[in-house]
C-alpha positions as CSV (number, residue, x, y, z in Angstrom):
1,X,55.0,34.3,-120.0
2,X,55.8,36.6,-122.9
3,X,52.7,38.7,-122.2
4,X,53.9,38.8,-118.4
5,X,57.2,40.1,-119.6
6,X,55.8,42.6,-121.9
7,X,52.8,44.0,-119.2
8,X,55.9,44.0,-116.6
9,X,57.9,46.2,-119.0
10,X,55.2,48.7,-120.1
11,X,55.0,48.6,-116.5
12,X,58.3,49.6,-115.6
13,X,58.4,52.6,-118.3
14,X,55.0,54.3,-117.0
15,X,56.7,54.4,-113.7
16,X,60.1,55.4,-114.6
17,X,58.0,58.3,-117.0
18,X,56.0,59.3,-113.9
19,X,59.2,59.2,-111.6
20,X,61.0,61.7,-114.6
21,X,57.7,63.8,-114.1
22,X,57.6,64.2,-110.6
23,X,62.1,65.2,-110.5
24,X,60.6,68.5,-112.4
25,X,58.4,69.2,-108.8
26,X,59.0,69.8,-105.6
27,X,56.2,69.3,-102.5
28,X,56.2,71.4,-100.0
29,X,52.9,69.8,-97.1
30,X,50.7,70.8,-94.7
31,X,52.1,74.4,-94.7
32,X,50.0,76.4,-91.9
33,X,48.1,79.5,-93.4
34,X,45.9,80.1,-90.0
35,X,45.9,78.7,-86.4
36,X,43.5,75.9,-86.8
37,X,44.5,72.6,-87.8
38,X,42.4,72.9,-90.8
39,X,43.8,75.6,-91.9
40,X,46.8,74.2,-93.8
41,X,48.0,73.7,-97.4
42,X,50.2,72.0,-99.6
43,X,52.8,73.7,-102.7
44,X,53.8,72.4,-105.9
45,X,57.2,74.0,-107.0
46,X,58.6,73.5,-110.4
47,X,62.3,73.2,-110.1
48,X,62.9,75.6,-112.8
49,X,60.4,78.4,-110.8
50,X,62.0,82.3,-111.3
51,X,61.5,85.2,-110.3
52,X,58.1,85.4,-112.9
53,X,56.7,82.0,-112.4
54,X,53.4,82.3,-112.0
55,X,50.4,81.0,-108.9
56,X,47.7,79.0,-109.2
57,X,45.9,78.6,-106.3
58,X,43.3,75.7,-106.9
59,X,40.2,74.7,-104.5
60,X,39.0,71.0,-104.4
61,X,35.1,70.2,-104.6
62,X,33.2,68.3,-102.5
63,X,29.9,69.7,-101.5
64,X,31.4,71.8,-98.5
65,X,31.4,68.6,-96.4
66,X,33.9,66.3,-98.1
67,X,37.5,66.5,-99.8
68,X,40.7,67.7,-98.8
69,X,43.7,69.2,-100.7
70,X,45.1,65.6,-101.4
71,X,42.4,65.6,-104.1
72,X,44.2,68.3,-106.0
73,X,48.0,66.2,-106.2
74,X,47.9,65.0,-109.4
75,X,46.8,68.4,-110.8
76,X,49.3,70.3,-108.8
77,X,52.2,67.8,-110.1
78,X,50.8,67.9,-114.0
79,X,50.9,71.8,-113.6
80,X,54.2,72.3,-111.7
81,X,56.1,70.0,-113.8
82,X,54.7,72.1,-116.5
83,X,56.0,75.5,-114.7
84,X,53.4,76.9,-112.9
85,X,53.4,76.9,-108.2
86,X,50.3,75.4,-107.5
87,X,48.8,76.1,-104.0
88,X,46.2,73.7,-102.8
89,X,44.7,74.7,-99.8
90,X,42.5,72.5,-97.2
91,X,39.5,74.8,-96.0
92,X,36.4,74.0,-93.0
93,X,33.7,71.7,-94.2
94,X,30.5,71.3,-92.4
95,X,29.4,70.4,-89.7
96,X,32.3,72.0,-88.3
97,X,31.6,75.4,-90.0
98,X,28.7,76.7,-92.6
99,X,28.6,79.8,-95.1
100,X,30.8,81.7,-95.2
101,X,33.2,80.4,-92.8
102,X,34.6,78.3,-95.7
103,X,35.3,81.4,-97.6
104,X,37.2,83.1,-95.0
105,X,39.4,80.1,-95.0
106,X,40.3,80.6,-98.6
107,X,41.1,84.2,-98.3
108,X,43.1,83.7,-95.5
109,X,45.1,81.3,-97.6
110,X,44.8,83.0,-100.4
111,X,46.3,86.1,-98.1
112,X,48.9,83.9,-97.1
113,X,50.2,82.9,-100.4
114,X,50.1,86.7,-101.7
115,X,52.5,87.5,-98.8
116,X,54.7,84.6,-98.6
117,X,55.2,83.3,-102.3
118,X,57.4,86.3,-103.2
119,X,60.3,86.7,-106.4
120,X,63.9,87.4,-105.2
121,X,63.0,91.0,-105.0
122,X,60.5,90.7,-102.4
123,X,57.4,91.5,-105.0
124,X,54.4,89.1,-105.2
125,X,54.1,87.0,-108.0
126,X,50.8,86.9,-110.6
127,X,48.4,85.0,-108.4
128,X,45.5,83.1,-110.6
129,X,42.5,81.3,-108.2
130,X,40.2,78.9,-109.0
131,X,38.2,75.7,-108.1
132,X,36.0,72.8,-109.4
133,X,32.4,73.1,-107.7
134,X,32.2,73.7,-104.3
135,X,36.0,75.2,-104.8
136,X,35.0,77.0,-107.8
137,X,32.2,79.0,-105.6
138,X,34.5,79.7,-102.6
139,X,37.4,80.8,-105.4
140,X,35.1,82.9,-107.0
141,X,33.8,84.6,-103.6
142,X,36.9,85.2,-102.7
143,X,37.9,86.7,-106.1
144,X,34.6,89.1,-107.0
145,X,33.3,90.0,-102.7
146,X,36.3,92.2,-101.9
147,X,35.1,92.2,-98.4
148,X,36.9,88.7,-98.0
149,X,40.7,89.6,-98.7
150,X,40.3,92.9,-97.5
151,X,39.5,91.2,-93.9
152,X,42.0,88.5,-94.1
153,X,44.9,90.7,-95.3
154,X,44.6,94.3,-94.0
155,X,46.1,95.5,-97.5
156,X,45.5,94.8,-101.0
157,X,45.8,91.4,-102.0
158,X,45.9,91.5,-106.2
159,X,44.1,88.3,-108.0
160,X,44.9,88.7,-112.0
161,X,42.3,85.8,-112.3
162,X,39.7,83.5,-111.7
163,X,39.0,79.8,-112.9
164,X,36.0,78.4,-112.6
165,X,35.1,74.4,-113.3
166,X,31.0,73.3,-112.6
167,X,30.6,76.2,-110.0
168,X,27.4,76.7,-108.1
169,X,28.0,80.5,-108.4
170,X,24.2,81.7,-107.1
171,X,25.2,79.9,-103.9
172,X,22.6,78.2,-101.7
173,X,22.9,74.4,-103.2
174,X,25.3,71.6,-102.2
175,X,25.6,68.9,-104.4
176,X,22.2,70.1,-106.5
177,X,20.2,69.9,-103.7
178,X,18.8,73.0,-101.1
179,X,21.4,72.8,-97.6
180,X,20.0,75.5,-95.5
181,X,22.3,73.5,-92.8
182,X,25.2,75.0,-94.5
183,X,23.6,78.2,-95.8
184,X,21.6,79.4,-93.6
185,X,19.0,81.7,-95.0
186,X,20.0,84.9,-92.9
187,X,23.2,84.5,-95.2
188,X,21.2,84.7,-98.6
189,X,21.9,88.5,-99.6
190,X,25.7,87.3,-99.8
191,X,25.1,83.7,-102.0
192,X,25.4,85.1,-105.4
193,X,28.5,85.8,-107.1
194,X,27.6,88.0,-109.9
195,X,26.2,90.0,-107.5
196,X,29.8,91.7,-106.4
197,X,31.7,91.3,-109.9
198,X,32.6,95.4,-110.8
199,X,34.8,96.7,-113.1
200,X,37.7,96.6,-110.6
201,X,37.9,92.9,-110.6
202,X,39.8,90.1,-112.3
203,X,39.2,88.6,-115.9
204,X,37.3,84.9,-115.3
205,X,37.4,81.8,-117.3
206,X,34.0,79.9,-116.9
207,X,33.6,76.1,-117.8
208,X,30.8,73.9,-117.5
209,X,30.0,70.3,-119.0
210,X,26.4,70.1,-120.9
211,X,26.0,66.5,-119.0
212,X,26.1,68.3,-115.6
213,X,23.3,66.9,-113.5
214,X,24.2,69.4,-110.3
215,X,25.1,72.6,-111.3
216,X,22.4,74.5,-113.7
217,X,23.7,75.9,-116.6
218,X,22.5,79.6,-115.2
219,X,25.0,79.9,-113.2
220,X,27.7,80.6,-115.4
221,X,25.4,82.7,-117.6
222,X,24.8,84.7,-114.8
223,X,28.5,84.8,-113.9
224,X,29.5,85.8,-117.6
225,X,26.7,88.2,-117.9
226,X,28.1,89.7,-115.0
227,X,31.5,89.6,-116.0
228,X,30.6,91.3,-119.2
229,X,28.2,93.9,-117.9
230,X,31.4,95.2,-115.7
231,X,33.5,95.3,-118.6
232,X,35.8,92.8,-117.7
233,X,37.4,89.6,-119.5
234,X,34.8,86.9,-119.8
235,X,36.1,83.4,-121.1
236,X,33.8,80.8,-121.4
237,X,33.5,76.7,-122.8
238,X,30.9,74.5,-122.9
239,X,32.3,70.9,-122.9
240,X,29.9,68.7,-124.6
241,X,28.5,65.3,-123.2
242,X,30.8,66.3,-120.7
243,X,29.7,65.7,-116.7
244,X,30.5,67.0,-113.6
245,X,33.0,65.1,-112.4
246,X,34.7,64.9,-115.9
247,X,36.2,68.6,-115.9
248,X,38.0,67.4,-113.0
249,X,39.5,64.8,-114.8
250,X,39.5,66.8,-118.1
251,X,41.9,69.1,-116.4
252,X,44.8,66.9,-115.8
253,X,45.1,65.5,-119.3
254,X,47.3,68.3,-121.5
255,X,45.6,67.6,-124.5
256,X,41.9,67.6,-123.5
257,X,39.7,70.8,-124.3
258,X,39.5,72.0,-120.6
259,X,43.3,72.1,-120.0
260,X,43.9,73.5,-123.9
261,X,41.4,76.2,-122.2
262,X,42.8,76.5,-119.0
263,X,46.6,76.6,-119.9
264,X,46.0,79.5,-123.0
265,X,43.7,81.7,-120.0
266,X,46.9,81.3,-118.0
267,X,49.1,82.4,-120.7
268,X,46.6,85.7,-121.1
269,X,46.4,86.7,-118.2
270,X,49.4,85.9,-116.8
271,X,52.3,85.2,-119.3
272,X,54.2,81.6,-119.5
C-alpha cells in the first residue's frame, strides 16, 4: 500500500509540474495558412512573448507520406515555455501530392507566419526554420531555393536561419530507399539542396546521429561544404551512437547535446 501511495504521489507531482509547464504556453490550432484543408498549422505562444520574441517554424518527419503537426506538440510546448513561438505546420503527403508540391506548402506557411506573426509595431519578427528528416529537407528547400518564397509571398520573406535534424538534403530518397513515386525523375535538377545555398542565404545548423541507418552521412557534408563555400555560417554536430529517430527525441530534453546545440544556434543567430 505504501508503494501505491508513494507511485500515486510521484504521480501527482509530474502532473502538477507538467500542468505548471504548460500555464507558461498558449495553443493556438488548426490555423489556415492556404485554401486546402491540409494546409493548416498550429502556434505555440509563450505568455511572456514581446515585441522580440523570436520564430521557430519546425517541420515534422515522416517520409513525405506520414506525420502531421501533432508530432511536433511536445517540442513546441518545451520550446514556448522556454520563450520562443513555435509554428508547426501540417504540409501534403503522398499520394495526394509528390515533389515539390510538399515544398510549396511550407513556403506558403512559412509566407504566412512572416506576414502574420508581427511585434506591436507591425515589423516581422526573427523567423528561424527547420525540420527533422523529411521536414529537415522541405525546411531547407525552402530556406536555400529562393524560388519557393519568392512564389508564395510576392515580396521578400527574411529567414535568419536553418535547422537541420537527419535531413535527406540530396533529395530523391524516402525513408533510405529510391521513391521515384514521390520524386519523379523529370524533378531531379531541383533535389539537391546545396545546390542553391549562395552567399545571400541564412546561416545553418546541421545535425546528424553516427547510428543513422537512413540518411548518409554525405548529405550534411555536402550541405556544410556548401554552406562554407558561400561564405556563410556553418554549424555542425555529430551525435555519437546516436540514431535517427533519437535527435527527435534528443531535442526535447534541455539538457541533451542536440537541444544544448540547437538552443546556443538560436541564441546566435537570433538573440534570447
Amino acid at each position: 500500500m505504501k508503494n501505491v501511495r508513494a507511485i500515486l504521489v510521484c504521480f501527482w507531482a509530474l502532473a502538477n509540474a507538467a500542468s505548471a509547464d504548460n500555464t507558461l504556453v498558449s495553443l493556438e490550432e488548426d490555423v489556415p495558412f492556404g485554401a486546402l484543408p491540409q494546409q493548416t498549422l498550429d502556434i505555440y505562444f509563450p505568455k511572456t512573448a514581446t515585441s522580440s520574441t523570436r520564430v521557430l517554424v519546425f517541420f515534422y518527419g515522416g517520409g513525405f507520406t506520414k506525420g502531421s503537426k501533432a508530432n511536433i506538440r511536445r517540442l513546441g510546448q518545451s520550446f514556448a515555455s522556454k520563450g520562443t513561438i513555435v509554428v508547426a505546420p501540417n504540409y501534403r503527403l503522398y499520394p495526394e501530392v509528390a515533389f515539390p508540391e510538399f515544398v510549396q506548402d511550407a513556403a506558403l506557411a512559412i509566407s504566412y507566419v512572416w506576414r502574420s506573426l508581427r511585434d506591436e509595431d507591425g515589423r516581422p519578427r526573427p523567423i528561424v526554420i527547420g525540420g527533422w528528416s523529411a521536414g529537415a529537407y522541405i525546411s531547407a528547400l525552402v530556406a536555400y531555393d529562393d524560388r519557393y518564397l519568392e512564389a508564395a509571398s510576392g515580396s521578400q520573406v527574411v529567414v535568419n536561419g536553418f535547422i537541420g535534424l537527419a535531413g535527406p538534403y540530396q533529395g530523391g530518397l524516402c525513408s533510405g530507399q529510391s521513391c521515384p513515386h514521390i520524386f519523379p525523375k523529370e524533378t531531379k535538377l531541383d533535389w539537391s539542396v546545396s545546390r542553391f545555398v549562395d552567399p545571400t542565404d541564412p546561416p545553418m545548423l546541421l545535425v546528424r546521429g553516427t547510428h543513422d541507418m537512413f540518411v548518409d552521412a554525405s548529405n550534411l557534408t555536402k550541405m556544410a561544404a556548401a554552406g562554407e563555400a558561400a561564405g556563410i555560417g556553418v554549424s555542425t554536430l555529430v551525435v555519437r551512437n546516436a540514431s535517427h529517430e533519437d535527435l527527435i527525441s534528443e531535442l526535447h530534453e534541455s539538457d541533451s547535446l542536440v537541444r544544448t546545440a540547437v538552443d546556443a544556434y538560436l541564441r546566435e543567430v537570433v538573440g534570447d
